[in-house]
C-alpha positions, 0 to 999 in steps of 0.5 A: 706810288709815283717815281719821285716819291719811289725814289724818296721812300728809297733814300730814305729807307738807305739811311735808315738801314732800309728798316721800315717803321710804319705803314699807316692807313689814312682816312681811306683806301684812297689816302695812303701815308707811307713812314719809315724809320729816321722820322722820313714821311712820304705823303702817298695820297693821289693828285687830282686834275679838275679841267673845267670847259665852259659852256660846253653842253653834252648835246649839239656840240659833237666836242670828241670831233673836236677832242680826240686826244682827250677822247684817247686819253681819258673817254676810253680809260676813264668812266663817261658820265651820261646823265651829268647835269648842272644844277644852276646853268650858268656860269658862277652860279654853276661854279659856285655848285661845284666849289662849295658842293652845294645848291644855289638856294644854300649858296646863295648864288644863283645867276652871275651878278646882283642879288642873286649871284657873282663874285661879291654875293660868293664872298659876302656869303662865306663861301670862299672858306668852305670850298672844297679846295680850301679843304684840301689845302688845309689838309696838306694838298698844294692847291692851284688854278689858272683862267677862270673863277667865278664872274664878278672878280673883275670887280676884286682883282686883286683878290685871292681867296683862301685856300689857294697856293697857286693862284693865277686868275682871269681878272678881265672881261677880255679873258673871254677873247682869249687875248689882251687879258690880264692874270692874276699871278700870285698877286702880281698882274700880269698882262697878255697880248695879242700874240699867239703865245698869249692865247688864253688856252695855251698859257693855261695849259703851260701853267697846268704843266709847270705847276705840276713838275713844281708840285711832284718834285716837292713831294706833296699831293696836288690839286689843279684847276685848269679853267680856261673859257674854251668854248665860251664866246668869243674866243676864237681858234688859235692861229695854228687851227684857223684854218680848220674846217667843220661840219655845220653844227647840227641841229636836234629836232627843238633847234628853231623849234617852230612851234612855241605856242606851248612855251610860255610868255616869255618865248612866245612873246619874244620868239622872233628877236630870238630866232633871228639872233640864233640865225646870226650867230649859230654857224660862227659860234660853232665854227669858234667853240670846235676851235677852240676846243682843239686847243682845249684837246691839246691843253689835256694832252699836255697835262697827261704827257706831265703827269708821266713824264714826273711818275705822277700819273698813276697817282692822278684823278683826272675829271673833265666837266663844264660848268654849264650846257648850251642851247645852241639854237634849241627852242630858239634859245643861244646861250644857257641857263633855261631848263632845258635839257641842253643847257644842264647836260654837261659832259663828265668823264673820270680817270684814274686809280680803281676807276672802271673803263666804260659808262654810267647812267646814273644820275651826277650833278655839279654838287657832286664834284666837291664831295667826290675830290674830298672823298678820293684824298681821304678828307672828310666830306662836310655835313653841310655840303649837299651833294654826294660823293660819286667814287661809289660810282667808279667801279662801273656799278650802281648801288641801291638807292641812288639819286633818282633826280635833283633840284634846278633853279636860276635868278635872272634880273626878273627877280626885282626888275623885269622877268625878262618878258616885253611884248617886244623889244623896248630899246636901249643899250642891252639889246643882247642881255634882252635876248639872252636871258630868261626869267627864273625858275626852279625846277625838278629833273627826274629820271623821266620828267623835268617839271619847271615852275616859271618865276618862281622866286617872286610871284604868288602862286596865281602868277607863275607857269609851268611846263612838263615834259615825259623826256622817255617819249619827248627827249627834246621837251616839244610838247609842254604837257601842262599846256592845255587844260586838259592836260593840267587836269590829266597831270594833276596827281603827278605835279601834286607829287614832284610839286611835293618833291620840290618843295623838299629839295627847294628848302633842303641843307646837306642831309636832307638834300641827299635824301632820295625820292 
């Protein structure tokens, strides 16, 4: 029980003679409502603290360089996921997983913008009333968020979805500069500059700390989402580490990957454009992101220091994540949103009360994180949500019968337009978006292999290309196994299998999208 609520539990029980009415359990282990005599309730369930990177993957950026204070403060108490992965690699559709708790094919957000993804398509889906921050609102927690929601809102500033107490959103493209941005503030918009007190990470993490002196001294369980946009691009370091140096970013063996002719026709016939990008941007975005993420380092630090300066930290979950990977120069790709393994692995840790110190290999997603925060407050998981709770997880053992693979998919502008592939660039003002983007895909990560499907949300059959990798003897996904003839005719019976498991979690809706392989 934290200081504050110590300290009201005991006024309470002075004027009430110090007789205790009731001590009644809530939902489960995890919820605790303590009531004494004179009508006084203390409301004991635990605060949670979500701190969302973006763009951070769990694999060429060495981020505890960067983060040592997170790296003290929850990595060496807390429980380290080392096989966490996002199911949609890229940003909204990735957020959309992890508030809604559900695959893209049932969220219906599966890319960034259009059709396929964004703010809008979130909210004309229905969505917004079924995320799991309006769960906890409507049961009782104080809710809110600063930096960034979902892309598209720029389109809806001043739009503030149900659930949310404290609301305090990136409404700017230029968020992602990290200044000159503008917030919505509780429906006011407010706008920051160029100042280094107006540094987009900085504000977010003063906000984190005021919104939890507010929370604790109200009495009521929190919950608080510091998204800020560390390590996205642009966003330089701020001015007090401007001057710090790192290492070159390293480079895995599929970095520039020289040999693509087992790729398909997208890469292969784009592979030089995207080379030469890789080669242009990759030691200054590094140079950013590791900036960046000290100031991410001390945004953690700060929330820590407030949770034990208000008694509330040994009543608080913390869970550090991205919403995404990053490729980072791998098979000559820069941003996200390919199959991968460098831009669906994502870092993970959690801390808090009853959560073991050390590692887990077992296999986390981002459809988790909702039905795991509902799970901690003791507010019922809805049937609906696709994913699984992972406290089952935090006393440092796998149960029998856990997730052995999930399903991935991503819709780019291919889906009605171009599927990304030219034999070479044609010209004209999305020279970028061009060499960024990749067709889409569905795909099926297991523990040993990762099969992709290439346009599969729009071709027949005869049309699409597939590629297969054994990740136990090719962790760095450089030889397609499917890319021969040969190769499809030794591999038949296991793509006639994972061809089978797909179709089940490509189709599947809450249960069924829990039932494993």
């Amino acid at each position: 029980m934290t200081h504050f609520r110590r300290s009201a539990l005991l006024t309470a029980g002075l004027t009430a003679l110090a007789t205790v009415a009731t001590t009644m359990a809530v939902v489960n282990s995890h919820a605790v409502t303590m009531q004494v005599a004179g009508g006084s309730q203390v409301d004991d369930r635990p605060n949670i603290v979500m701190i969302l990177a973006d763009n951070l993957d769990d694999r060429t950026t060495p981020y505890w360089d960067a983060m040592p204070k997170t790296k003290a403060l929850l990595q060496r108490t807390g429980l380290t996921f080392t096989n966490s992965f996002a199911t949609t690699p890229i940003c909204c559709a990735a957020r959309a997983a992890i508030l809604t708790g559900k695959y893209g094919h049932n969220s219906s957000v599966l890319t960034n913008f259009g059709e396929w993804g964004g703010f809008e398509t979130f909210e004309a889906k229905g969505n917004e009333d079924k995320t799991f921050v309006k769960r906890l609102h409507d049961a009782g927690y104080r809710t809110g968020m600063a930096g960034k929601y979902l892309n598209g809102l720029e389109d809806s500033p001043e739009h503030i979805p149900p659930g949310w107490d404290d609301w305090n959103a990136g409404v700017t493209q230029s968020l992602y500069n990290g200044y000159n941005y503008t917030l919505n503030e509780n429906g006011t918009m407010v706008q920051y500059g160029d100042q280094p007190s107006d540094y987009q990470v900085d504000v977010i993490a003063d906000k984190s700390t005021a919104f939890i002196k507010e929370s604790a001294a109200g009495g009521k369980p929190f919950f608080w989402y510091a998204a800020s946009t560390a390590p996205h691009l642009p966003m330089p370091a701020p001015p007090r580490y401007a001057r710090k140096t790192f290492g070159p970013p390293p480079h895995l063996p599929n970095f520039q990957e020289a040999d693509v002719s087992d790729k398909p026709t997208w890469l292969k016939q784009t592979k030089k454009l995207r080379s030469g990008l890789v080669a242009a941007t990759n030691d200054r975005d590094h140079r950013n992101r590791m900036g960046t993420l000290l100031a991410l380092d001390d945004l953690v630090a700060d929330i820590v220091t407030t949770l034990k300066d208000t008694g509330e930290y040994d009543n608080t979950y913390l869970v550090f994540a991205s919403d995404n990977g990053y490729n980072m120069g791998a098979h000559r790709l820069v941003q996200k949103m390919a199959p991968y393994e460098e831009s669906t692995r994502v870092p993970l840790v959690v801390s808090g009360p009853g959560v073991t110190h050390g590692t887990t290999a077992a296999m986390a997603t981002s459809i988790d994180y909702g039905p795991t925060i509902l799970d901690l407050a003791g507010v019922p998981i809805p049937a609906d949500m696709d994913g699984t709770s992972l406290s089952p997880l935090f006393g440092g053992r796998t149960p029998a019968g856990w997730r052995t693979d999930f399903f991935g998919q991503y819709a780019s502008d291919g889906v009605t337009d171009r599927d990304g592939i030219f034999q070479e660039y044609p010209g004209g003002a999305d020279k970028e978006i061009f060499l960024i983007d990749v067709p889409s895909w569905s795909s099926l990560r297991t523990e040993r292999y990762v099969y992709t499907r290439w346009y599969d949300l729009e071709r027949s059959a005869d049309k699409r290309e597939y590629e297969l990798y054994d990740l136990v003897k090719d962790p760095y996904q450089l030889t397609n196994l499917l890319a021969t003839p040969a190769g499809r005719e030794q591999h038949a019976d296991l793509v006639a299998r994972l061809d089978q498991r797909m179709a089940q979690l490509g189709s599947c809706q809450g249960a069924t999208c829990r039932t494993h392989a």
